[in-house]
mmCIF file of the N, C-alpha and C atoms, coordinates in Angstrom:
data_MODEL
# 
_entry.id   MODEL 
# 
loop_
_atom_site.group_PDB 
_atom_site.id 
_atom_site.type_symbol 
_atom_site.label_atom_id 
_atom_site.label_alt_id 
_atom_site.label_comp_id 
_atom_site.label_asym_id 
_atom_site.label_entity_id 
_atom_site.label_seq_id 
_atom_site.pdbx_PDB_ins_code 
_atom_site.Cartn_x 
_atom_site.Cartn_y 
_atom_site.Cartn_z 
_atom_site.occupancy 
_atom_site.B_iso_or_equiv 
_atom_site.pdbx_formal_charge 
_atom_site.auth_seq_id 
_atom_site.auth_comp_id 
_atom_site.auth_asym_id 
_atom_site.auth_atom_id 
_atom_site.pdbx_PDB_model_num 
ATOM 1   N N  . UNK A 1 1  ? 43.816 -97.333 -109.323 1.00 0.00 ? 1  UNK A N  1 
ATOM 2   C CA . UNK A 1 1  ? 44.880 -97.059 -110.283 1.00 0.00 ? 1  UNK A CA 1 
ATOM 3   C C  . UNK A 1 1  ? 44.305 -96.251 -111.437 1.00 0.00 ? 1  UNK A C  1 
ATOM 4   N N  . UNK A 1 2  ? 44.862 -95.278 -111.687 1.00 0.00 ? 2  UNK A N  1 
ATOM 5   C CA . UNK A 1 2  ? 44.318 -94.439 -112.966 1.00 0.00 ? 2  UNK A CA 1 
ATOM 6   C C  . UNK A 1 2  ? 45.283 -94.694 -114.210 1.00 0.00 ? 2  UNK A C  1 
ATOM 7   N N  . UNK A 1 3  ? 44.553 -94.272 -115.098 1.00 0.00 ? 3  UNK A N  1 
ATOM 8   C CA . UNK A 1 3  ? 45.116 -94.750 -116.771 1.00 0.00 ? 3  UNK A CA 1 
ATOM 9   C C  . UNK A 1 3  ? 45.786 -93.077 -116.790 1.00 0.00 ? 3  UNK A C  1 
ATOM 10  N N  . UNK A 1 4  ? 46.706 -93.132 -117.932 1.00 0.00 ? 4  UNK A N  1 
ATOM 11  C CA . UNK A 1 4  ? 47.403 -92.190 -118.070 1.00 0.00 ? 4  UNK A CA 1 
ATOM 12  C C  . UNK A 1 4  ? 47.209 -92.138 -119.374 1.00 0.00 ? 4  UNK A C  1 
ATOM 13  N N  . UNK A 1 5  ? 46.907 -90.856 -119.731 1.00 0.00 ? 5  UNK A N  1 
ATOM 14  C CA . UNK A 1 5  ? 46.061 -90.408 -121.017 1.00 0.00 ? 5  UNK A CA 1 
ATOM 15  C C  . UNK A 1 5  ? 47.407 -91.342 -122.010 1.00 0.00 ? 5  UNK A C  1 
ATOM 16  N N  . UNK A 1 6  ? 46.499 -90.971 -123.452 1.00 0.00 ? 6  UNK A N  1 
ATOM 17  C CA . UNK A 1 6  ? 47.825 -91.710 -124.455 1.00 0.00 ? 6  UNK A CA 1 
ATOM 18  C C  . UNK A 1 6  ? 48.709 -90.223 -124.396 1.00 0.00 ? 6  UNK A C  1 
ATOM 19  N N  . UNK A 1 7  ? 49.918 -90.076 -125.029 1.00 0.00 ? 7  UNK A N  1 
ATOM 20  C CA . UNK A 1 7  ? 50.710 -88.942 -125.250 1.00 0.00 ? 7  UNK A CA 1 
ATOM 21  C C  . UNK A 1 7  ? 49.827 -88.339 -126.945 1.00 0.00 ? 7  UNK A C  1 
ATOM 22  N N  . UNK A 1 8  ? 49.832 -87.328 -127.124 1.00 0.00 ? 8  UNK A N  1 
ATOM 23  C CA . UNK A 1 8  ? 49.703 -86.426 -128.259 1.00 0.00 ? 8  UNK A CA 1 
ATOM 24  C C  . UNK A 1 8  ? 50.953 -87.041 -129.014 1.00 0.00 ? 8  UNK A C  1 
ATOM 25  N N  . UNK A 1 9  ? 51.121 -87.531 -130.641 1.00 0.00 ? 9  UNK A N  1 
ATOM 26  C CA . UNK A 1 9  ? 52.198 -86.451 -131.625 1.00 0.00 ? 9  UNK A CA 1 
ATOM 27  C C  . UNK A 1 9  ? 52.708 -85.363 -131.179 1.00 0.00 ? 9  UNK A C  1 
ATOM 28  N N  . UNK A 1 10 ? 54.024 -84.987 -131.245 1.00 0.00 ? 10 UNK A N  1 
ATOM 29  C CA . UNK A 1 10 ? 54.385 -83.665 -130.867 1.00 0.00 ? 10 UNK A CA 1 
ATOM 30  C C  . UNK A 1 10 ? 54.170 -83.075 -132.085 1.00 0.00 ? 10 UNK A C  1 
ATOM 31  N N  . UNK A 1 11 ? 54.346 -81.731 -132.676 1.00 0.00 ? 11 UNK A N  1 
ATOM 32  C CA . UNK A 1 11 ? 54.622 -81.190 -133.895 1.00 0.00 ? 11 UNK A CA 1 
ATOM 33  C C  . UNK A 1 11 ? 55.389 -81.714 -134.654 1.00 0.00 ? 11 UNK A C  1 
ATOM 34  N N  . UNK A 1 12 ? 56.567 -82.054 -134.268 1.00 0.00 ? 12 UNK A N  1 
ATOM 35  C CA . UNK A 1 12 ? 57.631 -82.135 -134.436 1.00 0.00 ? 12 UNK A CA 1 
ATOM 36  C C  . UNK A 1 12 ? 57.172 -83.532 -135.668 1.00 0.00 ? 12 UNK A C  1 
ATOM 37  N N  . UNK A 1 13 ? 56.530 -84.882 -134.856 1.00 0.00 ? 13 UNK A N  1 
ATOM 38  C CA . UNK A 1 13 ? 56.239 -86.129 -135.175 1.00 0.00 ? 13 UNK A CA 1 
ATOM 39  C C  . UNK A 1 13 ? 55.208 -85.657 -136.800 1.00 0.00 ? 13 UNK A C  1 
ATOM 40  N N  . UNK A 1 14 ? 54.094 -84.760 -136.043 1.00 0.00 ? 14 UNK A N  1 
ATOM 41  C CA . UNK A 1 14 ? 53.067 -84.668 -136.929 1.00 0.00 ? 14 UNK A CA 1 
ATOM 42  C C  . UNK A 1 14 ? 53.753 -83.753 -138.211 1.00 0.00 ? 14 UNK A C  1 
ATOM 43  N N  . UNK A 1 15 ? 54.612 -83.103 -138.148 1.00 0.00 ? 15 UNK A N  1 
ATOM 44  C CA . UNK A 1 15 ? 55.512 -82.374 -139.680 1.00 0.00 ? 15 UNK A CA 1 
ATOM 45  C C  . UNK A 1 15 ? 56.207 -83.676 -140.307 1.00 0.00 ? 15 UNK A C  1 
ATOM 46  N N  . UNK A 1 16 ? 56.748 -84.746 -139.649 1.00 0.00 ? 16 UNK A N  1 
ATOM 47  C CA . UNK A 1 16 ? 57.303 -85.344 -140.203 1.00 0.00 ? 16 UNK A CA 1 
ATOM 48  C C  . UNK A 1 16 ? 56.627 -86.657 -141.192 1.00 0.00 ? 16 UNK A C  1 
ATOM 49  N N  . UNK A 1 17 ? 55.071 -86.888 -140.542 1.00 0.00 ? 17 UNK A N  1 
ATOM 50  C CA . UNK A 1 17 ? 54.042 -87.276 -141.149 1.00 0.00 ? 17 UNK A CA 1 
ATOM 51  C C  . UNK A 1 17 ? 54.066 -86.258 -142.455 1.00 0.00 ? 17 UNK A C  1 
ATOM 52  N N  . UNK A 1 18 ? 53.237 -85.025 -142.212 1.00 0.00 ? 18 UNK A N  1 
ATOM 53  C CA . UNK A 1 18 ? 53.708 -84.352 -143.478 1.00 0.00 ? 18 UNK A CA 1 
ATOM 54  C C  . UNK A 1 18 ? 54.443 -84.617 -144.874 1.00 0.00 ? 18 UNK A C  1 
ATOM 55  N N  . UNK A 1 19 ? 55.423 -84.819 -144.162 1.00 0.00 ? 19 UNK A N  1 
ATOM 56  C CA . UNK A 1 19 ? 56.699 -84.865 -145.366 1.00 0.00 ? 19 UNK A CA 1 
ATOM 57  C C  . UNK A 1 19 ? 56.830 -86.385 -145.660 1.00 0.00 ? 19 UNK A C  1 
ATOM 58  N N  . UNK A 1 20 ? 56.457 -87.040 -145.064 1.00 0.00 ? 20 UNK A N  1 
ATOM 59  C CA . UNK A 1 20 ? 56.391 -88.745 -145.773 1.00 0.00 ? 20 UNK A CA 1 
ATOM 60  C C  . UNK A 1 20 ? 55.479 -88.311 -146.594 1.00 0.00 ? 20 UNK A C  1 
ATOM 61  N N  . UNK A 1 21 ? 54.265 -87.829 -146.245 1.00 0.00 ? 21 UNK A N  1 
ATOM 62  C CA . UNK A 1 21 ? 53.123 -87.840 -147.627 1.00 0.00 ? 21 UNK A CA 1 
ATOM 63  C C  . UNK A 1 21 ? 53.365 -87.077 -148.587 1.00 0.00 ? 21 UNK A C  1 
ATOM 64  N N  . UNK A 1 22 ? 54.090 -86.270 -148.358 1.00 0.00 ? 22 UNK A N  1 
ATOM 65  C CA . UNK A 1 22 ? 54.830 -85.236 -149.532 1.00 0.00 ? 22 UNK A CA 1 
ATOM 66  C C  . UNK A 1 22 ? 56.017 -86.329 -150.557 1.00 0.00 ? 22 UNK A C  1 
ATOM 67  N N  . UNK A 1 23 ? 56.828 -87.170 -149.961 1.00 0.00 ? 23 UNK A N  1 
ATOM 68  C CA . UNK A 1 23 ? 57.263 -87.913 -150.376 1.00 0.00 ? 23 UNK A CA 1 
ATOM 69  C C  . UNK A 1 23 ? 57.055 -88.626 -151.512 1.00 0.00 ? 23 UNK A C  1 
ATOM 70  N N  . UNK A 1 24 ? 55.705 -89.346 -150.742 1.00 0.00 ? 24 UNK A N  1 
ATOM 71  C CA . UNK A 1 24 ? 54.920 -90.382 -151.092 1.00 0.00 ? 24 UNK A CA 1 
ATOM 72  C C  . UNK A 1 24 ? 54.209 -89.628 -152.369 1.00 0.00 ? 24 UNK A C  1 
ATOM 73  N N  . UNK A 1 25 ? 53.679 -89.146 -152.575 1.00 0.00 ? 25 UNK A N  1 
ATOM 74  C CA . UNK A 1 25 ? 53.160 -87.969 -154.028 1.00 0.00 ? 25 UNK A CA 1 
ATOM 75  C C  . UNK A 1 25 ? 54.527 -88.153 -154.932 1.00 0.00 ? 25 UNK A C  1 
ATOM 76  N N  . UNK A 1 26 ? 55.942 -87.846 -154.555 1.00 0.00 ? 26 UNK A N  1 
ATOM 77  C CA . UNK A 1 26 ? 56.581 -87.182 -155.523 1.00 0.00 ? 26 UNK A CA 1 
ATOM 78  C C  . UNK A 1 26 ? 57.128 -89.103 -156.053 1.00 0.00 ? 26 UNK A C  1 
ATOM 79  N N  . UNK A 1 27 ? 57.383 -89.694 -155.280 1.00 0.00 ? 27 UNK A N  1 
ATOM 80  C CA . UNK A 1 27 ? 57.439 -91.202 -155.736 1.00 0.00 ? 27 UNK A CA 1 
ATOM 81  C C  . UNK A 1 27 ? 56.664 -91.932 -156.499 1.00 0.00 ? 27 UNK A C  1 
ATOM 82  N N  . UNK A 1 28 ? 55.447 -91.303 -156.774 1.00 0.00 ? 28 UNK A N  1 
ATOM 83  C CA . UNK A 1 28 ? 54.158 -91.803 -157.334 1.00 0.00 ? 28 UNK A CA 1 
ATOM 84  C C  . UNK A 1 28 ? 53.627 -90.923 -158.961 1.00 0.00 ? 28 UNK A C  1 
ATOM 85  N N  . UNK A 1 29 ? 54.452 -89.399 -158.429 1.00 0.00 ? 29 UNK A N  1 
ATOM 86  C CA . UNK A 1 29 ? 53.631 -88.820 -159.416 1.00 0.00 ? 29 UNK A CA 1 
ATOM 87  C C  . UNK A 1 29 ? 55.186 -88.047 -160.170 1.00 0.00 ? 29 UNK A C  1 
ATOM 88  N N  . UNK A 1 30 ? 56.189 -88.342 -159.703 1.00 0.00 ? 30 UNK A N  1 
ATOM 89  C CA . UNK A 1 30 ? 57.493 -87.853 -159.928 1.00 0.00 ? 30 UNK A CA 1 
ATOM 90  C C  . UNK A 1 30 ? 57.613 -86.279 -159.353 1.00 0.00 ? 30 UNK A C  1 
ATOM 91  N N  . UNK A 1 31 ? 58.936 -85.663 -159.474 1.00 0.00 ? 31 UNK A N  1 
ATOM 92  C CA . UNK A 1 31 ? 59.442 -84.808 -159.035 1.00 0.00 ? 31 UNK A CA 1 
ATOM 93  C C  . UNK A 1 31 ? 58.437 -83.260 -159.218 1.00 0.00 ? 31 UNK A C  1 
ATOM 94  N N  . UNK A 1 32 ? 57.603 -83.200 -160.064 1.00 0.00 ? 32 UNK A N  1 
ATOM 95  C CA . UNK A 1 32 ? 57.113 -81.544 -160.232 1.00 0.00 ? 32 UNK A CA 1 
ATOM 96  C C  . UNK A 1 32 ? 57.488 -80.589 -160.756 1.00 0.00 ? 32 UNK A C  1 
ATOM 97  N N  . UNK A 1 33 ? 56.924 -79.567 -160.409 1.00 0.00 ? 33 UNK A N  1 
ATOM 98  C CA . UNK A 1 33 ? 56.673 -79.089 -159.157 1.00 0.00 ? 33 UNK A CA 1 
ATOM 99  C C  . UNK A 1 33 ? 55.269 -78.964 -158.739 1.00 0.00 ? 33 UNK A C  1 
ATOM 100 N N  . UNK A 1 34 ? 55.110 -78.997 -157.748 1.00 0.00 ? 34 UNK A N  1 
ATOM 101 C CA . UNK A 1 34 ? 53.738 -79.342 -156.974 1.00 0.00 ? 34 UNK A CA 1 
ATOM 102 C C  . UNK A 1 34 ? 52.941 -77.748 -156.562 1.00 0.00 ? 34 UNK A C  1 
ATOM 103 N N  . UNK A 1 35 ? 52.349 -77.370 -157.068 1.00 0.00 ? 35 UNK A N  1 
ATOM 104 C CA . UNK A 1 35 ? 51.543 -76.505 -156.091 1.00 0.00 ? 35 UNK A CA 1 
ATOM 105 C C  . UNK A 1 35 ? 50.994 -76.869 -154.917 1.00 0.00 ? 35 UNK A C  1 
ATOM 106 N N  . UNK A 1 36 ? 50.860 -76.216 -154.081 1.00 0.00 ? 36 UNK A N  1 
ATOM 107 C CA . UNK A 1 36 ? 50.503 -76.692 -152.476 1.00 0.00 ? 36 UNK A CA 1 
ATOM 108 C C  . UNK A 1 36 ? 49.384 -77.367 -152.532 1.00 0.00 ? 36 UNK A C  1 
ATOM 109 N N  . UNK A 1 37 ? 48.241 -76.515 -153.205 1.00 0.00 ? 37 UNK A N  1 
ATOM 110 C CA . UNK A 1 37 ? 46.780 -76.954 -153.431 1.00 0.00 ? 37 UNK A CA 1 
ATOM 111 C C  . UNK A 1 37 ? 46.909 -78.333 -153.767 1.00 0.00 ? 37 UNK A C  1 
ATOM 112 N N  . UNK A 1 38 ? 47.605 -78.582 -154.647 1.00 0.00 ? 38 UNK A N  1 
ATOM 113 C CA . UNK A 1 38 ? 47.879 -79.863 -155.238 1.00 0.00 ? 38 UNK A CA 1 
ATOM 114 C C  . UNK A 1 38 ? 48.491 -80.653 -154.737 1.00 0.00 ? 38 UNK A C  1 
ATOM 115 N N  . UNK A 1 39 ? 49.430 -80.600 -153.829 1.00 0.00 ? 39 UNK A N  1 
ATOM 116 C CA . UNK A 1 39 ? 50.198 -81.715 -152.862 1.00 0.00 ? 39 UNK A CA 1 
ATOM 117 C C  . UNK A 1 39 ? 49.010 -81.600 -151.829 1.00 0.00 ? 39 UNK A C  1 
ATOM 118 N N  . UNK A 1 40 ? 48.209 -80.948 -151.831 1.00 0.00 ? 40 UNK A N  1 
ATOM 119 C CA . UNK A 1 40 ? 46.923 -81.419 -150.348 1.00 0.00 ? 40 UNK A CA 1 
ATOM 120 C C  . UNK A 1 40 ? 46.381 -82.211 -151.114 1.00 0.00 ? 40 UNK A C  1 
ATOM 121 N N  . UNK A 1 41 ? 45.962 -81.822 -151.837 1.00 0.00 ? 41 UNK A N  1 
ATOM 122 C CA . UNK A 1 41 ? 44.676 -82.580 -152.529 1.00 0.00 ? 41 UNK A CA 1 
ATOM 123 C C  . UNK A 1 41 ? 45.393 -84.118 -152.700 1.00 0.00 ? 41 UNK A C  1 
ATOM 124 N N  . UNK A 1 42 ? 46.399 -84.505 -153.013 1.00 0.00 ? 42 UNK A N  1 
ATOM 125 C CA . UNK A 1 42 ? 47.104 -85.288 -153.666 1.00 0.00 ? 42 UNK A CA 1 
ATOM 126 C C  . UNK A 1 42 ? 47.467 -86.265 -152.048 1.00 0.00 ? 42 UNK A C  1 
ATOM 127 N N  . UNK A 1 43 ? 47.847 -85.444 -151.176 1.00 0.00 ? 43 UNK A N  1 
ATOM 128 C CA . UNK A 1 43 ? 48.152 -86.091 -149.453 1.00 0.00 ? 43 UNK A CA 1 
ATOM 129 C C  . UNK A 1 43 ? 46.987 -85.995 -148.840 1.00 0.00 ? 43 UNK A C  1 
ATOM 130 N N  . UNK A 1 44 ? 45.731 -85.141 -148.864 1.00 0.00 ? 44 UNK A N  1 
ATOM 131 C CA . UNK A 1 44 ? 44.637 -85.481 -148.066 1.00 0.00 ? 44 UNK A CA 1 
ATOM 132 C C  . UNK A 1 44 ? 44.714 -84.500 -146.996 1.00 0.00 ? 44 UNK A C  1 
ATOM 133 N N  . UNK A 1 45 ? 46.358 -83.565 -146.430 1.00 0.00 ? 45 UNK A N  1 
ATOM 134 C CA . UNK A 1 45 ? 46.077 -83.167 -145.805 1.00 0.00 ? 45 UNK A CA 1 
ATOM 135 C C  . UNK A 1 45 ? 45.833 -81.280 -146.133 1.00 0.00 ? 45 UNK A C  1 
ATOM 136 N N  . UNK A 1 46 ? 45.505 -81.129 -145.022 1.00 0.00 ? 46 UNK A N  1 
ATOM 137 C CA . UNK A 1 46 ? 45.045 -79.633 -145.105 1.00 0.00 ? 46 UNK A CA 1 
ATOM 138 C C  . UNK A 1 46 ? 46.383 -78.440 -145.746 1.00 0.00 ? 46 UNK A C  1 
ATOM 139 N N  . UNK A 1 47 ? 45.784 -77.899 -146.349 1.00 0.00 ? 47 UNK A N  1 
ATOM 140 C CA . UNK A 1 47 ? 46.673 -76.991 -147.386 1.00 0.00 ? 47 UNK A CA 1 
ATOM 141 C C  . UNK A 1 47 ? 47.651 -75.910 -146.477 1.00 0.00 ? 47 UNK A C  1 
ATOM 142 N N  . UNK A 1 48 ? 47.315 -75.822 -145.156 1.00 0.00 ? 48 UNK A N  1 
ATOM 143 C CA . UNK A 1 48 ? 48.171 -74.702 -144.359 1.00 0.00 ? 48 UNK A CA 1 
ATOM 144 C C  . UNK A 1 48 ? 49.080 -75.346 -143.933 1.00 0.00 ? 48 UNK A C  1 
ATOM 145 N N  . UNK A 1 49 ? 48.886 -76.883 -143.510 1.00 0.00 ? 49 UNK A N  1 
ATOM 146 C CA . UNK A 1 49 ? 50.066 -77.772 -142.834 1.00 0.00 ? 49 UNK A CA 1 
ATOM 147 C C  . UNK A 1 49 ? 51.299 -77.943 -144.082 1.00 0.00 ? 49 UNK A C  1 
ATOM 148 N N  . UNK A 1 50 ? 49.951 -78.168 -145.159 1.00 0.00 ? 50 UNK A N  1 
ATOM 149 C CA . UNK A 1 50 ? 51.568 -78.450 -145.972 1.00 0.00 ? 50 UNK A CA 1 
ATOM 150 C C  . UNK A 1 50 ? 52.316 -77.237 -147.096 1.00 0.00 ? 50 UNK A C  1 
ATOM 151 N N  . UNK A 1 51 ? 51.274 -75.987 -146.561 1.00 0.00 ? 51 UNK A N  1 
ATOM 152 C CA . UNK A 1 51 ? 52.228 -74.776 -146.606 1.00 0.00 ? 51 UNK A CA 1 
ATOM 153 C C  . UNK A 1 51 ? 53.480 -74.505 -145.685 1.00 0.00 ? 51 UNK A C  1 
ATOM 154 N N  . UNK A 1 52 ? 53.127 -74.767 -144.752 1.00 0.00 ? 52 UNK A N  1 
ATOM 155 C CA . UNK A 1 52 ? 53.641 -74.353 -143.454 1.00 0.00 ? 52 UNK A CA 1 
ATOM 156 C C  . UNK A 1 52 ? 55.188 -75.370 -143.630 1.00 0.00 ? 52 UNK A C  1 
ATOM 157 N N  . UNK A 1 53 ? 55.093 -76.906 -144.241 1.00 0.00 ? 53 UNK A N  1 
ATOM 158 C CA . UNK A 1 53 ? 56.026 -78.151 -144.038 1.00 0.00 ? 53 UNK A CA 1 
ATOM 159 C C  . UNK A 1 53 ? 56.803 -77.395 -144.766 1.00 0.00 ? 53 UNK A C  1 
ATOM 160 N N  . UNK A 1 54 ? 56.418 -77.132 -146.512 1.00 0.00 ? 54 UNK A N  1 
ATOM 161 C CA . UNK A 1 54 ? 56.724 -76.716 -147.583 1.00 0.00 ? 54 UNK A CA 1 
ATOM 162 C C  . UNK A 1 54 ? 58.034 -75.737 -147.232 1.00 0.00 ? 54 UNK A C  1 
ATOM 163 N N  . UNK A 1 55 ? 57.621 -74.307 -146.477 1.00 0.00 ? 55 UNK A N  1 
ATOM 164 C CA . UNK A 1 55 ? 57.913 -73.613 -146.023 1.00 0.00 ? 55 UNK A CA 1 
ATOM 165 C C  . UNK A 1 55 ? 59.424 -74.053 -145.768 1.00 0.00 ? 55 UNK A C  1 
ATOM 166 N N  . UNK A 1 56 ? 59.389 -74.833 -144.540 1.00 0.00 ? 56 UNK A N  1 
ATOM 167 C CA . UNK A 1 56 ? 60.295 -74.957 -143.789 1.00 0.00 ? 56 UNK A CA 1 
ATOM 168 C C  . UNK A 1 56 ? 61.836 -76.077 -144.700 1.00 0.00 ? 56 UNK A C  1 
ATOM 169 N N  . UNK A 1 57 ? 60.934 -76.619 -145.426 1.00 0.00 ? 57 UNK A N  1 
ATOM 170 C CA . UNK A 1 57 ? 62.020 -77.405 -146.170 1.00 0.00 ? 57 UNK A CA 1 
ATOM 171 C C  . UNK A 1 57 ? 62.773 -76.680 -146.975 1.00 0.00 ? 57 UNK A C  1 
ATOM 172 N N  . UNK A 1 58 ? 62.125 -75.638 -147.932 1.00 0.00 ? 58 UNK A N  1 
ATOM 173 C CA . UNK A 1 58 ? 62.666 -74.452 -148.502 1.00 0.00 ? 58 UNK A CA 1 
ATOM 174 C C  . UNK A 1 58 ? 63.587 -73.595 -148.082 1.00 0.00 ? 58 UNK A C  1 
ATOM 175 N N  . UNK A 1 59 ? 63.562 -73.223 -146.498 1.00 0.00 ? 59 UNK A N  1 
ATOM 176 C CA . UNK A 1 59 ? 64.406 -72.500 -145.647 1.00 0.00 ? 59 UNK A CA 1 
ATOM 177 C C  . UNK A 1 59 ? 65.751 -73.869 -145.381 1.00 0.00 ? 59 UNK A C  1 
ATOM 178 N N  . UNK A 1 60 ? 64.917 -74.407 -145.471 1.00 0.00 ? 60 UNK A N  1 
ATOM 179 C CA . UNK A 1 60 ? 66.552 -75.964 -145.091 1.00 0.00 ? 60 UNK A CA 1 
ATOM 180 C C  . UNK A 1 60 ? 67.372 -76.625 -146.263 1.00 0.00 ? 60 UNK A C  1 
ATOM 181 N N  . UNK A 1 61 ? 66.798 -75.666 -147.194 1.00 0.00 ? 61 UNK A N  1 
ATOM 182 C CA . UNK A 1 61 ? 67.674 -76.171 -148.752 1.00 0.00 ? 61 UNK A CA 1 
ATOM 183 C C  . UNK A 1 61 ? 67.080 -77.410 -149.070 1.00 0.00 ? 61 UNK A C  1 
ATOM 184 N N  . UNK A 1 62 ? 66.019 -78.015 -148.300 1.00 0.00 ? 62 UNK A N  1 
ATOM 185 C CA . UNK A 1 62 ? 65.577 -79.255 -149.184 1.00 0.00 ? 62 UNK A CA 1 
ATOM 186 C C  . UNK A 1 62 ? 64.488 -79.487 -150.261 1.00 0.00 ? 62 UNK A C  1 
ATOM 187 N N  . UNK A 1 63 ? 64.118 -78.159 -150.491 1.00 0.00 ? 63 UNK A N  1 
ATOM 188 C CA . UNK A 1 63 ? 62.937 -77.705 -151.364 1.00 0.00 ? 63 UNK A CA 1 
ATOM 189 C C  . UNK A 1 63 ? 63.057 -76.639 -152.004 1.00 0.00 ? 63 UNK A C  1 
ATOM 190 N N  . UNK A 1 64 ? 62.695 -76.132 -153.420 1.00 0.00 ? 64 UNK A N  1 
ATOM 191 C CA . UNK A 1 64 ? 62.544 -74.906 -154.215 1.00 0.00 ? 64 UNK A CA 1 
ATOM 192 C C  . UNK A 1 64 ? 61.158 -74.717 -154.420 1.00 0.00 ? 64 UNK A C  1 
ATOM 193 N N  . UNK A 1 65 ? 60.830 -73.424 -154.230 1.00 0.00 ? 65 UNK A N  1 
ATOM 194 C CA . UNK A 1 65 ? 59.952 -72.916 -154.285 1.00 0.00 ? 65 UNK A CA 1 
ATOM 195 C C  . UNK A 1 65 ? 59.664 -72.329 -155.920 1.00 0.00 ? 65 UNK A C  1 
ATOM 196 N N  . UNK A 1 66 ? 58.718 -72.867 -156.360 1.00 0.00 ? 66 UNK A N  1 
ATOM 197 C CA . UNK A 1 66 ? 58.501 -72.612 -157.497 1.00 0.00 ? 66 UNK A CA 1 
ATOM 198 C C  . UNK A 1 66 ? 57.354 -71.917 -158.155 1.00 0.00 ? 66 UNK A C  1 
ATOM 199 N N  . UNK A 1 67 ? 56.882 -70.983 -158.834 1.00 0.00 ? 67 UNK A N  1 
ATOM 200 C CA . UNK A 1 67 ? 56.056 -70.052 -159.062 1.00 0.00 ? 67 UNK A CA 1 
ATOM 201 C C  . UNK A 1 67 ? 56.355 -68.990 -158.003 1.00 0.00 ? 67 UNK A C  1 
ATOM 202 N N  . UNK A 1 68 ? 55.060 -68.186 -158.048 1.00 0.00 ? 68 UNK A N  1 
ATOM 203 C CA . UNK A 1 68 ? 55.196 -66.862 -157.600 1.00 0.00 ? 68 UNK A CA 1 
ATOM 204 C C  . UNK A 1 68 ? 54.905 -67.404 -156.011 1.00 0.00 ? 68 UNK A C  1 
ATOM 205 N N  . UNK A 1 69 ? 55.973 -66.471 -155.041 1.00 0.00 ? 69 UNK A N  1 
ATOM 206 C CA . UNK A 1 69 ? 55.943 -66.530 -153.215 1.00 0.00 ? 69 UNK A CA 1 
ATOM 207 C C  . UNK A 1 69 ? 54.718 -65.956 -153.484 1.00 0.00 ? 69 UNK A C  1 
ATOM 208 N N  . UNK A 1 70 ? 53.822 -66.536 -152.592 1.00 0.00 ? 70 UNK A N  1 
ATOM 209 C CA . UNK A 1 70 ? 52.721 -66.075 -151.468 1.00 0.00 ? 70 UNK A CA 1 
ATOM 210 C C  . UNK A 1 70 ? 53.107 -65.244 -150.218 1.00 0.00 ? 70 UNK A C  1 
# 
């Protein structure tokens, strides 16, 4: 009988990790606005993922982008 690997996070799971820890910052440290650098540093995770989350919440009306676009 063989074991069947565990399943991966999809993206999908691992963005939504993301955004709890993005959460979790603004519950702790209040609303902002956050520079990216600073929501990593602040979540632990890497600054492109939570460019990339950032990104997408902005395009979904659930985020403003504040200072100058990159």
């Amino acid at each position: 009988m063989t074991q069947e690997p565990e399943p991966h996070p999809s993206p999908s799971d691992h963005d939504l990790g993301v955004v709890e820890a993005i959460l979790e910052v603004v519950a702790r440290h209040g609303a902002g606005p956050y520079p990216v650098d600073d929501l990593a540093s602040l979540t632990g995770l890497d600054a492109d993922e939570v460019w990339r989350v950032m990104e997408q919440l902005v395009e979904a009306g659930l985020a403003t982008r504040h200072g100058p676009a990159a």
